[in-house]
C-alpha positions in Angstrom: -43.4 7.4 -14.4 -46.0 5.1 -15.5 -43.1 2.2 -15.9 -42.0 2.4 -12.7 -45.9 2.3 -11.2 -46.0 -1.1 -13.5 -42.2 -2.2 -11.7 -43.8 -1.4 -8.6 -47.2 -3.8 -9.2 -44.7 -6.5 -10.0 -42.5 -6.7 -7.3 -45.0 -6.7 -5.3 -47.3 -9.5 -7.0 -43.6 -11.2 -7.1 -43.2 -10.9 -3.2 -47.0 -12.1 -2.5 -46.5 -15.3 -5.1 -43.0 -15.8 -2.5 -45.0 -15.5 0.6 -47.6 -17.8 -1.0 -45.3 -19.8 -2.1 -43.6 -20.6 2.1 -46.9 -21.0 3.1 -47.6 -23.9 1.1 -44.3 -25.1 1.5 -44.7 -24.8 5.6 -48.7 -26.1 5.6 -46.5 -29.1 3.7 -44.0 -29.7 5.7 -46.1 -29.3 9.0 -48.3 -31.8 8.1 
């Protein structure tokens, strides 16, 4: 259980770091 509460809290830090990671690349490209 507590391995898959630990998957959980990496995919999601992976998925923030992605969404972080078009934003920059938009604010970029934008400018």
């Amino acid at each position: 259980m507590q391995g898959v509460a630990l998957l959980k809290k990496i995919m999601a830090k992976m998925l923030n770091l992605r969404w972080v990671g078009i934003v920059i690349l938009a604010v970029i490209l934008l400018r």
